[in-house]
C-alpha positions, 0 to 999 in steps of 0.5 A: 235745247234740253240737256240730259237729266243725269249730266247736270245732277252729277256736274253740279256736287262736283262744281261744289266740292271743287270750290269747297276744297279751294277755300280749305287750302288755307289749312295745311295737312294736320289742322294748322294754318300758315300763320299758327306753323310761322308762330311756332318756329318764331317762338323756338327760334331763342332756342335754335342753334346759330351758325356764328362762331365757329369751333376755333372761337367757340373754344376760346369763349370756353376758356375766357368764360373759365377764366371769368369764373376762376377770377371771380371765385379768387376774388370771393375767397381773398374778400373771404379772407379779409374779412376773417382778419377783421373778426380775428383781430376785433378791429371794426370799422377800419381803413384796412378793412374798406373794401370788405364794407363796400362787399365788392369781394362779394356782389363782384364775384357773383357778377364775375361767376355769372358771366363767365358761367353764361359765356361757357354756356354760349360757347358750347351751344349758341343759341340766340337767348343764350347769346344775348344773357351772355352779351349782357352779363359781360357788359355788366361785368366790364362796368363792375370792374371799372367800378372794383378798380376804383374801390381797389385803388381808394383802398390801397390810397387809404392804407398808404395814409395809414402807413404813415401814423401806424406805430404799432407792430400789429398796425403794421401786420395788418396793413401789409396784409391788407395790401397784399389781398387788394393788390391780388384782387386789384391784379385779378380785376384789372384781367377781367376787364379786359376778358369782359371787353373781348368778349362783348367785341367777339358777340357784337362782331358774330352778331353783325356777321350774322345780321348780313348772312340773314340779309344777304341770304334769300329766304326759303319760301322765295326759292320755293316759290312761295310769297312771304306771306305765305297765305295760300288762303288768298291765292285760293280766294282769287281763283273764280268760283263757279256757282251753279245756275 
C-alpha cells in the first residue's frame, strides 16, 4: 500500500527537528548549560549573605570587635610610650624595658586590630569568607594573649628582682613606671582573651546552627522536582528517537 507523496515528506523533517530540539534541552535559554549556572552560584556563595546571626548578636560582635580594636590600639600606645622612655633616658638593654625588646606591644596589637576590624566587618554583613577570616583571626588573637600574658608577668617578675638592687632615685622612677605601663597593658590583655574565646565560641555555634538548617532543609530542585544533578541532558537522551525508515 502506497502512501501519499506529500505526507511523508513533511513527517520526516518534523520527526528530525523534534529529536534535534530534545538533545538541545541540556543548554538553557542564554547559552549556558546546568553545570556552568551550579559553578556560578558555587563560586558567589563566599559572598552571599547568611542567615546566622541574627540582629541582637550582630550587635554584640559589633561591639566586642570595637572593643577588640580599642584594646589593641591602647596596647600600641603604652608599648609607644615605653619605649619612648628607653630613648629619654638612654637606658639600653634593660630589664624595665623587656617587653618593649620582645615588640609585643607592636605585632599584638596588629593582631588585636585585625581581628576586631574583621569581626565589625562579620557583624554588619555575614558572609561565609568574612566568617571564616573572622574565625580565624580570633583564634590567632586568643593564642597572641596567652602568649602576652606571659611576656607581661615575666616582665613584671623581672622588675620585682630589680626592685630589690635599685638605689638610685632614677631606677626607682623608671621601675615604677615600668610597671605601671605592663600592668595596664597585662589588664588589657587579660580583656582580650576572654572577648577572642567568645567570639570564636559565637561562630562555631552560628556555624553548626547553620550546618543543620542546610541539613534539615530540603533543597530547591527537590521541591521542584527537579533531581540534583539537574542534567536535563540525560532525561533527553533517554527519550526514544524516531528515526525515519
Amino acid at each position: 500500500m502506497k502512501l501519499p507523496a506529500g505526507s511523508g515528506g513533511h513527517k520526516q523533517p518534523e520527526m528530525a527537528s523534534h529529536g534535534f530540539d530534545n538533545t538541545g534541552l541540556g543548554t538553557s535559554a542564554g547559552g549556558t548549560s546546568p553545570g556552568s549556572h551550579k559553578q556560578e552560584v558555587t563560586d558567589g556563595s563566599a559572598n552571599q549573605l547568611l542567615d546566622g546571626p541574627s540582629d541582637a548578636q550582630r550587635g554584640v560582635l559589633q561591639a566586642l570587635g570595637a572593643i577588640q580594636i580599642l584594646n589593641g590600639m591602647l596596647i600600641l600606645a603604652l608599648g609607644i610610650f615605653l619605649g619612648s622612655l628607653q630613648y629619654l633616658f638612654h637606658l639600653f638593654r634593660h630589664v624595665f624595658f623587656f617587653t618593649f625588646y620582645t615588640g609585643y606591644p607592636f605585632w599584638g596589637a596588629a593582631f588585636f586590630i585585625s581581628s576586631g576590624s574583621l569581626t565589625v566587618a562579620a557583624g554588619r554583613k555575614p558572609t561565609r569568607m568574612l566568617m571564616q577570616n573572622s574565625f580565624g583571626m580570633n583564634i590567632a588573637s586568643a593564642t597572641i594573649a596567652i602568649v602576652g600574658t606571659v611576656f607581661l608577668c615575666i616582665h613584671l617578675a623581672l622588675n620585682t628582682q630589680e626592685f630589690k638592687i635599685c638605689q638610685s632615685d632614677l631606677c626607682l622612677s623608671l621601675g615604677s613606671s615600668s610597671n605601671g605601663l605592663v600592668s595596664l597593658m597585662l589588664i588589657l590583655t587579660l580583656l582580650e582573651l576572654p572577648v577572642t574565646i567568645f567570639i570564636s565560641v559565637m561562630w562555631c555555634i552560628g556555624n553548626v546552627y547553620g550546618s543543620r538548617e542546610a541539613i534539615s532543609s530540603p533543597p530547591k530542585s527537590a521541591e521542584s522536582g527537579i533531581l540534583p544533578g539537574g542534567s536535563d541532558s540525560e532525561n533527553s537522551n533517554t527519550q526514544p528517537q524516531v528515526t525515519a525508515e
